[in-house]
Backbone as CSV, one residue per row, in Angstrom:
resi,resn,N_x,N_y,N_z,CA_x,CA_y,CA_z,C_x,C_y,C_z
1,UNK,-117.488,135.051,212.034,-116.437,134.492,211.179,-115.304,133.961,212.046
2,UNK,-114.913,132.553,211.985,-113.946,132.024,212.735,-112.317,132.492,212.253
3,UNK,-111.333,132.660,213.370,-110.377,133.018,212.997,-109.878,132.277,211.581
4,UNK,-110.108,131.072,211.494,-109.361,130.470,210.330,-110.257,130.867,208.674
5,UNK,-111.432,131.536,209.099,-112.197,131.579,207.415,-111.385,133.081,207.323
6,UNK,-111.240,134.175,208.351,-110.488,134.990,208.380,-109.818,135.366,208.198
7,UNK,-108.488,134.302,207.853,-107.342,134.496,207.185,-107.218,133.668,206.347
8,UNK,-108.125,133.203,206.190,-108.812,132.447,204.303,-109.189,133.681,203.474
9,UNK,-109.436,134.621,204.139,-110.301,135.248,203.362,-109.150,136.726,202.926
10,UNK,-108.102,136.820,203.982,-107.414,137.529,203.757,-106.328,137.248,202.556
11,UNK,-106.117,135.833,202.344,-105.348,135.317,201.586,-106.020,135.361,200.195
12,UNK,-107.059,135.311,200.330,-107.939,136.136,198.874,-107.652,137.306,198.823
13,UNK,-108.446,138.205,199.290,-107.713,139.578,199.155,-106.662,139.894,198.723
14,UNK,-105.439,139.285,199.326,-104.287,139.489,198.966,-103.839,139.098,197.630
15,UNK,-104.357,138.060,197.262,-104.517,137.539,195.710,-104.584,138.292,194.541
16,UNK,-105.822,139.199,195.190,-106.506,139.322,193.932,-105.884,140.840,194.139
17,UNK,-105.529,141.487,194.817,-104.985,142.949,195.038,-103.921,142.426,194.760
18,UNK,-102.881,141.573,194.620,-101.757,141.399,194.205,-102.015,141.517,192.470
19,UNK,-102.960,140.691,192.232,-103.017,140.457,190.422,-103.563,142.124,190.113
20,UNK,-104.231,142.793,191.163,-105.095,143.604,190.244,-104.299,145.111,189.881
21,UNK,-103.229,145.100,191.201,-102.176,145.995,191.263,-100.825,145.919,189.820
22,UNK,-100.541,144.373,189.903,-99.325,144.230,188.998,-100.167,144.102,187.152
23,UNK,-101.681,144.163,186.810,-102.110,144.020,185.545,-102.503,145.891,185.372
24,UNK,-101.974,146.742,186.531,-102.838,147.984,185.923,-101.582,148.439,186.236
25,UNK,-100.456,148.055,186.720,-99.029,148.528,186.815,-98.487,148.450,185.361
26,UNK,-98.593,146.876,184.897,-98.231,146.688,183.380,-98.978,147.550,182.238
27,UNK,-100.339,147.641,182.418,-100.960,148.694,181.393,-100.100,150.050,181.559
28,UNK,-100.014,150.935,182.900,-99.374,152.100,182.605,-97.643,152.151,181.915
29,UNK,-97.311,151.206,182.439,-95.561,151.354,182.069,-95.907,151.105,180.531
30,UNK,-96.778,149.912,179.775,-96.805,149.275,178.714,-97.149,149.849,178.223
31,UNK,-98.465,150.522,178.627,-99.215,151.608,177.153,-99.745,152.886,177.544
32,UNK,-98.437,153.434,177.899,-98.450,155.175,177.997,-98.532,155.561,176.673
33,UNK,-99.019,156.090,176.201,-98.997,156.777,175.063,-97.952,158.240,175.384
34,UNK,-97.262,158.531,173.764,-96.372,159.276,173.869,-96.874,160.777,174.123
35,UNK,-98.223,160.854,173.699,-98.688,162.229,173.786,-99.654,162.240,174.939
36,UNK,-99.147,161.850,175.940,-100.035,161.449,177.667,-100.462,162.989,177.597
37,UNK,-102.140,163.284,177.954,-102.397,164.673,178.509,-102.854,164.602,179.214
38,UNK,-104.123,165.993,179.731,-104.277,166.081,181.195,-106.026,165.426,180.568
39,UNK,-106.695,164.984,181.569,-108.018,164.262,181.215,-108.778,165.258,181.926
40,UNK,-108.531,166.128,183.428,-109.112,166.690,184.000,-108.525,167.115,184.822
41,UNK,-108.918,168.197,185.808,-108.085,168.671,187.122,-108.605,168.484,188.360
42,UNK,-108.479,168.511,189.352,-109.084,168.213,190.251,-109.169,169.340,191.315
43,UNK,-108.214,169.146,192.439,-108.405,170.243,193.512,-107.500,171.836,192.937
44,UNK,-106.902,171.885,191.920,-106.504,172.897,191.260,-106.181,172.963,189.754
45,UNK,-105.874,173.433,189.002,-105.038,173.596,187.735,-103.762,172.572,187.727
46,UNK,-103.319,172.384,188.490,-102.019,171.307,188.821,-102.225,170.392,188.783
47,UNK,-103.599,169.868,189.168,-104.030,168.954,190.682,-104.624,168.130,188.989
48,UNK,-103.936,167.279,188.490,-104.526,166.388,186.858,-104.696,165.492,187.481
49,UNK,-105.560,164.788,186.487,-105.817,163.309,186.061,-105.806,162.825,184.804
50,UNK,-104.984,161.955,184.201,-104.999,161.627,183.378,-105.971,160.470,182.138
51,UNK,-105.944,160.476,180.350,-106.582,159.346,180.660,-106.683,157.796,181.206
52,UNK,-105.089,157.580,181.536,-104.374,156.430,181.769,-105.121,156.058,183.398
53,UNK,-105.480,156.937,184.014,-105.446,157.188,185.366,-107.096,156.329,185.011
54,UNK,-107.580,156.773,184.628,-109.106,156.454,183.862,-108.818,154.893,183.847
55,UNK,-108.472,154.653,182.771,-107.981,153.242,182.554,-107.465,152.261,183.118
56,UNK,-106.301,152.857,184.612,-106.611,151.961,184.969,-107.340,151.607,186.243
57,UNK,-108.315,152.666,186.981,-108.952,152.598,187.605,-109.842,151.642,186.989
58,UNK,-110.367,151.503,186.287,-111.448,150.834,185.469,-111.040,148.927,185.291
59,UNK,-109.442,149.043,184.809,-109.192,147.532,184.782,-108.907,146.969,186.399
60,UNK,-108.862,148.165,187.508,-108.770,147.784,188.722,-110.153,146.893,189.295
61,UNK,-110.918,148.412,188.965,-112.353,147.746,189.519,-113.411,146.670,189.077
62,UNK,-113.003,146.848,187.526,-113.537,145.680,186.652,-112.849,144.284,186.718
63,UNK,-112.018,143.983,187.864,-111.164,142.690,188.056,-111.839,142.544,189.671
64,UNK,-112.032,143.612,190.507,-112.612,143.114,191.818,-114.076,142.824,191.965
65,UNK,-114.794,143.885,190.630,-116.167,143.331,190.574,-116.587,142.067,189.367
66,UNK,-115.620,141.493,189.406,-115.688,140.299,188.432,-115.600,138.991,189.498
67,UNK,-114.337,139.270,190.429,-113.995,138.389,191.170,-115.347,138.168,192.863
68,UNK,-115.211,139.681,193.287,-116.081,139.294,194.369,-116.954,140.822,194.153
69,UNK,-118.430,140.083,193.597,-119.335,141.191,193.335,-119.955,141.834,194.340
70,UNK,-119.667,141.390,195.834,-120.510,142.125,196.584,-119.751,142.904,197.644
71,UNK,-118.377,143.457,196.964,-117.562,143.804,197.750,-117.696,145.827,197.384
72,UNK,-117.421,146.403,198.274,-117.175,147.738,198.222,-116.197,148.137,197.536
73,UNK,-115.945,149.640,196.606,-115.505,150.302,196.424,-115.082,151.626,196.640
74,UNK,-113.537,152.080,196.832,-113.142,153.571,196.490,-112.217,153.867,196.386
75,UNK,-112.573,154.882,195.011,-111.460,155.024,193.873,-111.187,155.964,193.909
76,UNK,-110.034,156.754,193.595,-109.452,157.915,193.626,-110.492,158.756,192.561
77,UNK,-110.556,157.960,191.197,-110.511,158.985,189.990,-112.472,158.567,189.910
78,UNK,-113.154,158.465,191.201,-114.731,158.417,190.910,-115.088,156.976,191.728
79,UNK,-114.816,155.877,191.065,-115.431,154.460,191.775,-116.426,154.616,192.944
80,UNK,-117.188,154.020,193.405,-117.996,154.319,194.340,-118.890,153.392,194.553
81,UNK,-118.786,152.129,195.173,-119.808,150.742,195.246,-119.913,150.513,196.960
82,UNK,-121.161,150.889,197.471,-121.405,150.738,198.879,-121.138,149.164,199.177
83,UNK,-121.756,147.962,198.661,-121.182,147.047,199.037,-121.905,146.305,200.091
84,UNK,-122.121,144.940,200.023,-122.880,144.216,200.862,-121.727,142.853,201.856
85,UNK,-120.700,143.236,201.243,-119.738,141.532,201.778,-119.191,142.259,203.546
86,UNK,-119.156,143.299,203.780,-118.138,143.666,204.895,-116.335,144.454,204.422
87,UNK,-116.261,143.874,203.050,-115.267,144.460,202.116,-115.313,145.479,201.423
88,UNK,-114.595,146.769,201.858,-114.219,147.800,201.002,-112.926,147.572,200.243
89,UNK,-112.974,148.038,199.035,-111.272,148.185,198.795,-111.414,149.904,198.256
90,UNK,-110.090,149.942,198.639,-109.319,151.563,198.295,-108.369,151.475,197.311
91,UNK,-108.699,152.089,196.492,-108.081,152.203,194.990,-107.188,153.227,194.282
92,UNK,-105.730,153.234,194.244,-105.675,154.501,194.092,-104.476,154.202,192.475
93,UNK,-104.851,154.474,190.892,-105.011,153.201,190.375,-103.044,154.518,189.761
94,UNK,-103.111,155.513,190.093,-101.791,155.801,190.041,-101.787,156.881,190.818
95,UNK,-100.697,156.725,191.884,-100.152,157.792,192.786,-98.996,158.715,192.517
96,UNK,-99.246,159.647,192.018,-98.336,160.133,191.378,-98.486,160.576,189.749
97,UNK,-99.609,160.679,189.607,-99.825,161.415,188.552,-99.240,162.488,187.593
98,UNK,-98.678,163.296,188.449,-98.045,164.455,187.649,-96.638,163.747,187.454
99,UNK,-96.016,163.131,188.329,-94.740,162.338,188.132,-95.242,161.382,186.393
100,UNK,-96.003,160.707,186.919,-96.931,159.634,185.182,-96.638,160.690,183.818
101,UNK,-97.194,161.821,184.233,-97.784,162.398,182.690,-96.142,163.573,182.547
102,UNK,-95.361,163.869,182.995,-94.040,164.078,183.036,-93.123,163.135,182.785
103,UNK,-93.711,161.768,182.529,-92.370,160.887,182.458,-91.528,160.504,183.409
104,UNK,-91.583,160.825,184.772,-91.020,160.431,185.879,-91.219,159.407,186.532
105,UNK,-89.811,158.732,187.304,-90.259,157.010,187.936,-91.406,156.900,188.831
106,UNK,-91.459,158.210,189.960,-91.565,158.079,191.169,-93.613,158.033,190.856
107,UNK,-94.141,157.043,190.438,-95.415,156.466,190.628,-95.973,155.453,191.174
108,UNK,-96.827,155.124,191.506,-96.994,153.822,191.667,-98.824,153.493,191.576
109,UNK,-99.126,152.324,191.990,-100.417,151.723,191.971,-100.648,151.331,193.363
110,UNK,-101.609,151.583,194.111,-101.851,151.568,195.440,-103.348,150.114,195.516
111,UNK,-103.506,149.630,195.732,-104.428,148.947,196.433,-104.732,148.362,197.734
112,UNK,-105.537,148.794,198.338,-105.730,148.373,199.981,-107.233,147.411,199.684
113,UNK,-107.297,146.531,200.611,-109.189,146.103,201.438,-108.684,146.332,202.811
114,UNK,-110.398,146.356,202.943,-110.585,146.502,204.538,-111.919,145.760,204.778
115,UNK,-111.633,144.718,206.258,-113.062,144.286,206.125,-113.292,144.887,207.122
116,UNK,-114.502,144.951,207.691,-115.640,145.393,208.549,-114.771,146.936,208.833
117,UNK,-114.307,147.613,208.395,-114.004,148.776,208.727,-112.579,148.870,208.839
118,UNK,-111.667,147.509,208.901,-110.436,147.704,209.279,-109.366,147.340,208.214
119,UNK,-108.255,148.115,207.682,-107.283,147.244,206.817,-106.673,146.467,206.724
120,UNK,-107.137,145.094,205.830,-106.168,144.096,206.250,-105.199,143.526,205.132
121,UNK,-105.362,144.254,203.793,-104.554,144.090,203.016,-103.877,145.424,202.218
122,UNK,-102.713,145.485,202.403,-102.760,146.642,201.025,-101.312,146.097,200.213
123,UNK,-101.183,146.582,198.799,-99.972,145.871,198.135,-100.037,147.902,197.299
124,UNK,-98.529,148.039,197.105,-98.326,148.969,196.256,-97.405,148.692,195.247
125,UNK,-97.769,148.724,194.007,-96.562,148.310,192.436,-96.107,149.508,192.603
126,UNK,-94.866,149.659,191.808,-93.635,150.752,191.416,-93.419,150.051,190.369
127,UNK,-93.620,150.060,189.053,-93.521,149.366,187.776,-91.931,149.822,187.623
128,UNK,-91.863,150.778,188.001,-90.550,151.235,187.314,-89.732,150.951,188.236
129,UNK,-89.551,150.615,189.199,-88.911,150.130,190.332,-88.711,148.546,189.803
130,UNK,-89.664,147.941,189.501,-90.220,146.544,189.480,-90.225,146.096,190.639
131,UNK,-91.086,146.784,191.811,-91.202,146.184,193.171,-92.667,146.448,193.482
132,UNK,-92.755,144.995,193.977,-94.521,144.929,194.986,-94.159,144.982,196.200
133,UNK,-94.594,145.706,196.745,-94.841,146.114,198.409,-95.915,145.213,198.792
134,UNK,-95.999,144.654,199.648,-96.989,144.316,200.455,-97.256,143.596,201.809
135,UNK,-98.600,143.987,202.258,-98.275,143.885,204.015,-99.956,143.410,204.291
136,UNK,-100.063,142.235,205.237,-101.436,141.713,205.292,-101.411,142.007,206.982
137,UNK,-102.576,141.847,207.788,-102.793,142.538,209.372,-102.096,141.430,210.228
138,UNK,-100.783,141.667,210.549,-100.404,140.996,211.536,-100.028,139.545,211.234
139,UNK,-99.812,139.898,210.006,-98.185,138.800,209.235,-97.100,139.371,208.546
140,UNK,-96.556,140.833,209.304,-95.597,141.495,208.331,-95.463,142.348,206.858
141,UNK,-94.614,143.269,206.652,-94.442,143.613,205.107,-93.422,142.812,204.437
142,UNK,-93.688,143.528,203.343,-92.633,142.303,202.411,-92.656,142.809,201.071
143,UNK,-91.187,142.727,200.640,-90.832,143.359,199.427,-90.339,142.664,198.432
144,UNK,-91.086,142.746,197.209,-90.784,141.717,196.259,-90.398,139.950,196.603
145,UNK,-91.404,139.951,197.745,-91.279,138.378,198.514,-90.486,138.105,199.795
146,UNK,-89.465,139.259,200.266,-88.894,139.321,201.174,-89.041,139.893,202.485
147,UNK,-89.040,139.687,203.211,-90.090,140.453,204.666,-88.541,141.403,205.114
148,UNK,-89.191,142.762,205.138,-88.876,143.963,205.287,-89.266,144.538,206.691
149,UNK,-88.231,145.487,206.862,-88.437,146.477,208.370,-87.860,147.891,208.100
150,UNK,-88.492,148.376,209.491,-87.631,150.380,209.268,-86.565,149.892,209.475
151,UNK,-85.697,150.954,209.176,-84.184,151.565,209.563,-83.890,151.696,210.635
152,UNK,-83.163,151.455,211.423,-83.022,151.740,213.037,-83.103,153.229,212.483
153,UNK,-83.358,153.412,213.883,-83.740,154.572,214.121,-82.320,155.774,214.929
154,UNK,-82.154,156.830,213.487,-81.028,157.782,214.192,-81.650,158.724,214.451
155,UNK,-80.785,159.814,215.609,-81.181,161.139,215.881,-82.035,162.167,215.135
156,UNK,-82.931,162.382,215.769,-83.353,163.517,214.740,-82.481,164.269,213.504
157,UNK,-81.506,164.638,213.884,-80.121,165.433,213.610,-79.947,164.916,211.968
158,UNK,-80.026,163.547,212.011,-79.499,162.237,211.217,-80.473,161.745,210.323
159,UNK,-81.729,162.180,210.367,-82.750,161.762,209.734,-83.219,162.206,208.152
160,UNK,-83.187,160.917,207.671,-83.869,161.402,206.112,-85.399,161.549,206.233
161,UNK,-86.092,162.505,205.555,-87.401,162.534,205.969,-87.820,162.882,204.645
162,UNK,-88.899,162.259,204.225,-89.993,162.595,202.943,-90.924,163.222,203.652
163,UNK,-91.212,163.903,202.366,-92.488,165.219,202.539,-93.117,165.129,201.208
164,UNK,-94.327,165.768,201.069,-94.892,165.716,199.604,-95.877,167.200,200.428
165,UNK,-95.982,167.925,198.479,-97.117,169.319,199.306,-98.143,169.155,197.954
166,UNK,-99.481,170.100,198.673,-100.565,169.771,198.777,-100.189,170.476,196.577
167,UNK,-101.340,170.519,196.008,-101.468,171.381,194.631,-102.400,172.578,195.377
168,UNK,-103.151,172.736,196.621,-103.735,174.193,196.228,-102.467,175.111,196.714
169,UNK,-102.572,175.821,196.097,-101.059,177.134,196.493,-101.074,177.630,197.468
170,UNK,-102.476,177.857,198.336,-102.373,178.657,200.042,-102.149,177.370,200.535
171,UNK,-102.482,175.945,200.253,-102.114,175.192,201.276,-100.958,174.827,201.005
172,UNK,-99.945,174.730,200.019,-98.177,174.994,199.489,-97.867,176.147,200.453
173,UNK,-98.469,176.658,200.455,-97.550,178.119,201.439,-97.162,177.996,202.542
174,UNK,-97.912,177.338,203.011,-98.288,176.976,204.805,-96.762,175.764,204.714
175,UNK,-97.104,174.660,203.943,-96.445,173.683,203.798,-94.886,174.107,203.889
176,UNK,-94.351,175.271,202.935,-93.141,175.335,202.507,-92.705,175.964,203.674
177,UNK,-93.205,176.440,204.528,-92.853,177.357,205.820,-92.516,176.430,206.801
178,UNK,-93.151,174.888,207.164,-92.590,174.257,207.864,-91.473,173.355,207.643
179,UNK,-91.678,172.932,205.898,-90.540,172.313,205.516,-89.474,173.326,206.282
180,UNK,-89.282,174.681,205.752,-87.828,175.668,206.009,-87.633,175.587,206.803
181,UNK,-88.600,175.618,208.515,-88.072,175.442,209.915,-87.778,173.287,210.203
182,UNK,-88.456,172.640,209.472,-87.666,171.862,209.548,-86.121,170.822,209.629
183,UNK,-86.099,171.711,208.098,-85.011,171.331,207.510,-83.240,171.439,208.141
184,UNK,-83.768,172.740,208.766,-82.099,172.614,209.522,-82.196,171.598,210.875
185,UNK,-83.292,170.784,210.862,-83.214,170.316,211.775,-83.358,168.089,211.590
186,UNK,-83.036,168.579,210.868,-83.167,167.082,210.118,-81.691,166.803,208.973
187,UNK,-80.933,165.345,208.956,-80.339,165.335,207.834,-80.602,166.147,206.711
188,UNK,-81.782,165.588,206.104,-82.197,166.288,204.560,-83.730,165.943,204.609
189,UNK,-84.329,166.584,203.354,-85.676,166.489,203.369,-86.178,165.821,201.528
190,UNK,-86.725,164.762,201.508,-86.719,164.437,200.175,-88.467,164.062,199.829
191,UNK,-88.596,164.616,198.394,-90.192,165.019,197.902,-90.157,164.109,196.528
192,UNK,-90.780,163.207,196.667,-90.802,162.236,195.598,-91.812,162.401,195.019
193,UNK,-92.946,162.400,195.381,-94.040,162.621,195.023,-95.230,161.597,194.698
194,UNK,-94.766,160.511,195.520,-95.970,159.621,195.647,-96.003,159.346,197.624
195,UNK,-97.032,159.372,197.664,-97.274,159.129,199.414,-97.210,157.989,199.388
196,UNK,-97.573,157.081,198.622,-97.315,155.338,198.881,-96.340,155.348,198.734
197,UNK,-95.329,155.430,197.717,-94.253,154.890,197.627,-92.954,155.591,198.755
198,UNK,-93.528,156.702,199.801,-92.521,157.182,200.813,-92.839,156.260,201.855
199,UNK,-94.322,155.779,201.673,-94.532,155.330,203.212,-93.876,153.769,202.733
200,UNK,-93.900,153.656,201.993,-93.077,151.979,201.446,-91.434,152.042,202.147
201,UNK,-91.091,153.810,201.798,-89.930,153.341,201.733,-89.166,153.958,202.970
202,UNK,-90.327,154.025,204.072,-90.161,154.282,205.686,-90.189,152.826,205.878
203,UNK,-91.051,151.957,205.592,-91.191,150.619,206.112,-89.783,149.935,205.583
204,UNK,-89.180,149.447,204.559,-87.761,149.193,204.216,-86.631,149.742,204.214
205,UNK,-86.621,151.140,204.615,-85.408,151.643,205.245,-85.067,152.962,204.221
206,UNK,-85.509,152.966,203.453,-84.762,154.214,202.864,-85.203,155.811,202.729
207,UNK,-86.495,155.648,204.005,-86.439,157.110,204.871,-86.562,156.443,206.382
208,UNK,-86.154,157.614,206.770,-86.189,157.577,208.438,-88.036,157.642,208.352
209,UNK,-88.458,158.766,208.128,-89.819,159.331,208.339,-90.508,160.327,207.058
210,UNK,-91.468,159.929,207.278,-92.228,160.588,206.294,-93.661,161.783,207.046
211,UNK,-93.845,162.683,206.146,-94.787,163.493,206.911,-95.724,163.969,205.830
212,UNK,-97.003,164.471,205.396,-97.677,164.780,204.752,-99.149,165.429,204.773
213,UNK,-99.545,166.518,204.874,-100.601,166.892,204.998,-101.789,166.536,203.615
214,UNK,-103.287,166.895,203.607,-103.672,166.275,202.628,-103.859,165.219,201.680
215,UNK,-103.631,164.262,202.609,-103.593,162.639,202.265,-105.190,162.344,201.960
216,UNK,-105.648,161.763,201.239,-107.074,161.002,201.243,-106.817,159.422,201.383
217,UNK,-107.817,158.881,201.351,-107.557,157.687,202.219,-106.844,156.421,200.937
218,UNK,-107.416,156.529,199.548,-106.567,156.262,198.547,-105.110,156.278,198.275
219,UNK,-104.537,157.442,199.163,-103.310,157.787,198.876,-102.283,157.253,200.344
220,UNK,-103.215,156.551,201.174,-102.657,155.989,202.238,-102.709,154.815,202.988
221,UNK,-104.171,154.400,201.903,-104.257,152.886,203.104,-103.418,151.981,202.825
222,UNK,-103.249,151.720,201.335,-101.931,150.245,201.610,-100.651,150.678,201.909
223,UNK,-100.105,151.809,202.090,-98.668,152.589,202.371,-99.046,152.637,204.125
224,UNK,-99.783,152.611,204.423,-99.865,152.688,205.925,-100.123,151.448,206.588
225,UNK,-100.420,150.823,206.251,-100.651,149.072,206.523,-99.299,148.286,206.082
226,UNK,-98.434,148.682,205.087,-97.130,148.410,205.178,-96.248,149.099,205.775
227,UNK,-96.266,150.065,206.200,-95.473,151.026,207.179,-95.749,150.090,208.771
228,UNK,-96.877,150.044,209.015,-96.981,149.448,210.441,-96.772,148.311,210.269
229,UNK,-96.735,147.387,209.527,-96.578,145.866,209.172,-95.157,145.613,209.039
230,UNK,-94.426,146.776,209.080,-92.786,146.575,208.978,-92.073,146.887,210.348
231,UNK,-93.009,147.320,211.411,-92.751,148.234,212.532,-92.552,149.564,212.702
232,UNK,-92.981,150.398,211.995,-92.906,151.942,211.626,-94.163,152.358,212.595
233,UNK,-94.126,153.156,212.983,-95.345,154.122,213.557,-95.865,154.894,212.991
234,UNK,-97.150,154.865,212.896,-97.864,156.096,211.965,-99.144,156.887,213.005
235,UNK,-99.182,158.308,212.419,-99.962,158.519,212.961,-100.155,160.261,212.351
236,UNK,-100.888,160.981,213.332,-101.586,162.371,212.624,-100.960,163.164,214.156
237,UNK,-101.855,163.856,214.696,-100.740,165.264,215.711,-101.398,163.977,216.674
238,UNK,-100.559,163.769,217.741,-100.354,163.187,218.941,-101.651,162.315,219.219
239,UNK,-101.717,161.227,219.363,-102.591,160.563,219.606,-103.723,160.149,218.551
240,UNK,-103.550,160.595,217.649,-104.728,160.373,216.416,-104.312,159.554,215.628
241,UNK,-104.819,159.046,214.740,-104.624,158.030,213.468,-103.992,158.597,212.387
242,UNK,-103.637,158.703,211.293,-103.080,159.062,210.079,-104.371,159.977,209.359
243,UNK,-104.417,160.711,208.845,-105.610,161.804,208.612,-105.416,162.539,207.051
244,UNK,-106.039,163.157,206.612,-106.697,164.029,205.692,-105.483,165.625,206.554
245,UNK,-105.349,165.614,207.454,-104.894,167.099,208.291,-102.986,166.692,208.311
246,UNK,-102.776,165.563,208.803,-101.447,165.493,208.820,-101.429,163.776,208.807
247,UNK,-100.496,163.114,208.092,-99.759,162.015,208.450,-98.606,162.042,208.701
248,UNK,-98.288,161.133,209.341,-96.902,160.839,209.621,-96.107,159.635,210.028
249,UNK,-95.384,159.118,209.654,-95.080,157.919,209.630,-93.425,157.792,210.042
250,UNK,-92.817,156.981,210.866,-91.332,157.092,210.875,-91.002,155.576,211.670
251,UNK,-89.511,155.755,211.845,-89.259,154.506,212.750,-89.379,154.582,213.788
252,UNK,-89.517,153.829,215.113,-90.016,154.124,216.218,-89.203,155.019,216.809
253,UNK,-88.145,155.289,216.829,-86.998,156.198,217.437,-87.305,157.738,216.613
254,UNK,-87.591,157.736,215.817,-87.605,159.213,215.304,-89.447,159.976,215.457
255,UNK,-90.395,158.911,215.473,-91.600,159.030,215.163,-91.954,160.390,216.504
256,UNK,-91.643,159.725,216.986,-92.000,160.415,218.605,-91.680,162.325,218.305
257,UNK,-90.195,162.661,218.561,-89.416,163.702,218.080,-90.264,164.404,216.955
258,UNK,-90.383,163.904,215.599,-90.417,164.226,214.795,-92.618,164.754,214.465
259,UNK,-93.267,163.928,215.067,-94.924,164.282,215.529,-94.644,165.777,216.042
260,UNK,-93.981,165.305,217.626,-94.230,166.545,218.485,-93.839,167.493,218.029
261,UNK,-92.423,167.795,216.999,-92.251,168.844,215.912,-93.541,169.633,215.377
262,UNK,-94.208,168.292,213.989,-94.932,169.056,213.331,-96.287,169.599,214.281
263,UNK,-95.843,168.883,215.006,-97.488,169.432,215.807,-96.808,171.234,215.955
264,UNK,-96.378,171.196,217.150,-95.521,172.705,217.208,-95.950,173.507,215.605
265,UNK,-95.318,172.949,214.838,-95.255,173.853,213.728,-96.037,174.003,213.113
266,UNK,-97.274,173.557,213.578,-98.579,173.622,212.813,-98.458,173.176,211.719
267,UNK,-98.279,171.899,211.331,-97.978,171.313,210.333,-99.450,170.492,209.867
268,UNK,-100.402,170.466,210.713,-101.734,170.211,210.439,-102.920,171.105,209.805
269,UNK,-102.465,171.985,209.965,-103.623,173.430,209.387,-102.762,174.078,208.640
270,UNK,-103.360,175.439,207.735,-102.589,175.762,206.678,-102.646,177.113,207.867
């Protein structure tokens, strides 16, 4: 594939993860029903899915297998299409679920592709925000059309940092023990409760850094492709990629400091 069908092809992607993100953003804000319940649980009693979550996984995937049928799938709430094009997409059709079925802002709609193994698009909606995130491989992020960056980078001392913890309760335990040795060591510590929408908001400035154990790859590929697309650093304990064990994401000035921390604190294992 020549560089130029390459970023033909990315400019599709981006298209259609732009439309497929902002039509399953509008279904949840538009037609929540007032009596939202739980559809199922997942890794605990906590750990829901809703039926909305259902729905719009379904108008996600039923818009990418309409548009390009021989492309891969994976979905948070099941999806699963091996795929013949070189294209996966990662679907994660609301992040923030328990925030959704509580009535709370802090949700969003995640969509990433990746071709031959690598990410080259991801866009995240915040309906309630009314902001699209999005970041393509090595043309920048960009927010609601405007190209975005981290925060310079202050002292550890000075740092706002997002965290999110896991729903099983021994792996909360582990979690809340490093938040506490953290915390006096950081500005403040803030738990929103969507991993896309912290790593969005490491890439435009309104955390220093973000950290998170128990990420699946739904809950990180287009938040991590706009984190690095803004100049943010991401990564897992020293030298690794962003993981299932620890992510972490910050501006280049804090990223460093703030890794070698959680590593110390065993912030990767429970």
């Amino acid at each position: 594939m020549t560089d130029r069908t390459t970023e033909q092809l990315k400019d599709e992607l981006l298209a259609l993860a732009l439309e497929a993100a902002a039509k399953a953003g509008e279904l949840l804000r538009d037609g929540r029903p007032a009596d939202l319940g739980v559809a199922a649980t997942k890794s605990s009693s906590i750990d829901v899915v809703t039926e909305m979550d259902l729905a719009a996984e379904k108008l996600i995937t039923g818009l990418i297998a309409q548009a390009r049928p021989r492309d891969g799938i994976l979905g948070e709430e099941g999806a699963s299409v091996t795929g013949t094009s070189g294209v996966r997409w990662v679907v994660d059709p609301i992040d923030g679920t328990v925030n959704y079925l509580y009535g709370r802002p802090e949700w969003s709609v995640s969509v990433a592709a990746e071709l031959d193994g690598e990410r080259v698009v991801g866009v995240v909606e915040v309906p309630t925000r009314r902001e699209t995130s999005h970041a393509v491989l090595g043309r920048g992020a960009y927010l609601n059309g405007e190209r975005i960056a981290h925060r310079p980078s202050p002292p550890m001392a000075e740092a706002l940092i997002g965290t999110g913890f896991n729903y099983v309760r021994t792996v909360r335990t582990a979690q809340a023990e490093v938040a506490r040795v953290l915390l006096p060591q950081v500005r403040d510590i803030r738990r929103a409760g969507s991993a896309a929408i912290d790593l969005c908001d490491v890439a435009c400035g309104r955390l220093d850094g973000y950290y998170e154990r128990g990420l699946h790859p739904w809950d990180l590929a287009a938040g991590d492709l706009i984190a690095r697309e803004a100049g943010a650093l991401t990564g897992s304990r020293p030298g690794e990629p962003p993981s299932y064990d620890l992510t972490v994401a910050a501006s280049p000035g804090v990223f460093g400091p703030l890794q070698r921390l959680l590593d110390e604190l065993g912030a990767w294992h429970d």
